[in-house]
N, C-alpha and C positions, 0 to 999 in steps of 0.2 A: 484662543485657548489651544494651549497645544496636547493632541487628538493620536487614538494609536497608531494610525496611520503615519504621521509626522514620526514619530516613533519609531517605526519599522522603518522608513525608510533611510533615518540616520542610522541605525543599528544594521542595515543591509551597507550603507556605507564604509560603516566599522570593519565588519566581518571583510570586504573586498581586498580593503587595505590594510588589514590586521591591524588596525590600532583599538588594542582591546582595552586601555584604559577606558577610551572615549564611548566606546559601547558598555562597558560597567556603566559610566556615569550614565548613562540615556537609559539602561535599565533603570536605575536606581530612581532617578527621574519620573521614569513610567510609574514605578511602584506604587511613588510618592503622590500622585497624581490618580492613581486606583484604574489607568488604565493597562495595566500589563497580566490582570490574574485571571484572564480566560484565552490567553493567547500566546500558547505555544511557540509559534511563529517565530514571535519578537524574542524570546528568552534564544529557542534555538541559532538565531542571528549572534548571538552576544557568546552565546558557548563556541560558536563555530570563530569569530573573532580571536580568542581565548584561542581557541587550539590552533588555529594558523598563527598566534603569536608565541607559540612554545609555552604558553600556558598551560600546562596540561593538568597539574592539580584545581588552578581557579576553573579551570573548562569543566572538568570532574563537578569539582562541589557546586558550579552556577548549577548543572544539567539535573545533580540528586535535589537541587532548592526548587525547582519547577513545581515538585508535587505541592511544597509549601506555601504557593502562590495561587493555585486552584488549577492549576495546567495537566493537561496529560502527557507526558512524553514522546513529542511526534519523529518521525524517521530520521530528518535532518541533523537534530539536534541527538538525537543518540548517536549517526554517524561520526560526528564529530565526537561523541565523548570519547569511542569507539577508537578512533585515530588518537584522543588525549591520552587514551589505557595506555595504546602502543608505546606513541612517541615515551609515556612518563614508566613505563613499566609497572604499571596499576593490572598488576596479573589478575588477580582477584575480581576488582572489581568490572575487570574487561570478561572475567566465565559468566558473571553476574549479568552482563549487560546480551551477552552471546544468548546466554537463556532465555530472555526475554524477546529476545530477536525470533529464538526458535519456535516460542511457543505463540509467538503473534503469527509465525507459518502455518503452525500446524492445524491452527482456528481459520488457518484460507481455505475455502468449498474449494472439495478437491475436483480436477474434471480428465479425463483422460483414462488411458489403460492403470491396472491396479489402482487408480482414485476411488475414494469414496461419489455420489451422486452428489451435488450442493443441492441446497435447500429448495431452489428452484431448476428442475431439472432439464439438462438442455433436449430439443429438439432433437431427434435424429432423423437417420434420410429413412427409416422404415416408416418412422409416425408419418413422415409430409407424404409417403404413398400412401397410407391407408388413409390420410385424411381425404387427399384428392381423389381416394374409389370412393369413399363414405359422402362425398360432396355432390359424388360426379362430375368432377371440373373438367374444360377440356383441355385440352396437351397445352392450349396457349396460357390457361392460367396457370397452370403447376409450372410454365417456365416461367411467368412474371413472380408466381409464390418464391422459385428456388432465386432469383437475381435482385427482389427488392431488399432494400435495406433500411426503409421505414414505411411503413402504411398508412394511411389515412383513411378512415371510413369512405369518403367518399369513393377511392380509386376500390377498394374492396367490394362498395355496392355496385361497381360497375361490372362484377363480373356474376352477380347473383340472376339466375333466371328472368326472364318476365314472369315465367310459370310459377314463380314463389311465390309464394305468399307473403306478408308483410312480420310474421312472425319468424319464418324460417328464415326469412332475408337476413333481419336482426341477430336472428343466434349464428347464423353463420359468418357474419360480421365481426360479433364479438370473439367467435373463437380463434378467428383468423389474426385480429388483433391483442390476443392473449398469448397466441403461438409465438407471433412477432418480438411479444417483449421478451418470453420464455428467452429466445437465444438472442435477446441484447442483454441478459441479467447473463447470460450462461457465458459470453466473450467477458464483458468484464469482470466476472468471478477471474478467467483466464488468464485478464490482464495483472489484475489486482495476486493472483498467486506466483504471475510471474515475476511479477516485481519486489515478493518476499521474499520469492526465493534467490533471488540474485543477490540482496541484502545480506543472508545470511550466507552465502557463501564469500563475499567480503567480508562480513565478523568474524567468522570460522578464520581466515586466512590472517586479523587483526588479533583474534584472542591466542593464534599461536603464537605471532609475534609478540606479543608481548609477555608468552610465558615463557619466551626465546632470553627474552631481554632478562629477563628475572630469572636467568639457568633453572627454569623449572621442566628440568627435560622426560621428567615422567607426565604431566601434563599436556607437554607439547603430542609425546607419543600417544596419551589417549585421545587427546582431540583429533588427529589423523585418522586411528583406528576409530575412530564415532564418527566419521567423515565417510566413511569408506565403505564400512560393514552398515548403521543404522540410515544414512541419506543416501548411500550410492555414489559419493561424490569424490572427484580425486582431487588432491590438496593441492 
């Protein structure tokens, strides 16, 4: 039986070699077989085909039938529609896709100077000193706290008293490895916003392109000036 897997990886083939017919037909295929309508992936492989083949309408309409198929729009597969807008001068619906781009940033926890806090808030160097006064650790643990990079209970109960008790042992355990994940949730919030942001400042620079292509030169000027004045950003 052929499986999404199989799937994907002829449509990863398609996409390399731009023979987008052949990736149509292996979507169509998938369809027809009921395994393509939770996986974006596959769809994205067949638009990006599409648009490496100068296809840039069919690359367009595959990317808008995704939602028709039970799929949600993932990054790749907008990047290439993104490039489809350009190359095909689909001004319109390249602001359309830019917007979308924007607003999947500005739902990233923000972290840094003027950012909002995300949801889970990172560590700072005040909190690991008042933790290690509040602890009483000594200068060796607060350097193993500031250098690890994952914890384990056990290496954590190594550094608890004998003089504790069995309950203090524990909570100080768990908070130790509650700190821990605090700033593994707080990098990857970091990673995850900096990889939206770099997205959109490729769309930003595709949607003026292509309102370049379609002399939509009052367009082009506002997208610069909303580059500039509302993200900080130079074109």
């Amino acid at each position: 039986a052929r499986t999404r897997a199989l799937y994907k990886v002829v449509a990863t083939a398609c996409a390399r070699a731009s023979r987008w017919e052949q990736a149509v037909e292996a979507l169509r295929q998938a369809v027809e077989d009921g395994v393509a309508s939770t996986d974006p992936a596959l769809h994205s492989f067949v638009v990006t085909a599409c648009s490496r083949s100068r296809q840039w309408f069919r690359a367009i309409t595959l990317f808008e039938e995704m939602a028709e198929h039970g799929c949600g729009k993932d990054a790749p597969g907008l990047n290439s529609a993104m490039h489809a807008c350009d190359h095909g001068a689909q001004w319109e619906r390249a602001l359309v896709y830019l917007r979308c781009t924007l607003s999947a940033l500005d739902n990233c926890p923000e972290d840094g100077p003027g950012g909002a806090a995300p949801a889970q808030a990172p560590v700072l160097e005040e909190d690991l000193v008042s933790f290690v006064r509040r602890w009483g650790l000594s200068a060796e643990a607060e350097d193993l706290l500031r250098r690890q990079t994952s914890l384990q209970a056990e290496i954590v109960a190594a550094w608890t008293p004998s003089s504790w008790g069995e309950k203090r042992s524990k909570e100080f355990i768990g908070y130790v490895l509650d700190l821990r994940e605090k700033r593994r949730l707080s990098a990857k919030d970091r990673l995850l916003r900096s990889d939206a942001t770099i997205q959109a400042k490729q769309h930003y620079a595709l949607a003026i392109s292509a309102c370049e292509r379609a002399r939509r030169w009052v367009d082009v000027l506002e997208l610069v000036q909303e580059m500039r004045e509302q993200r900080g950003w130079t074109p």
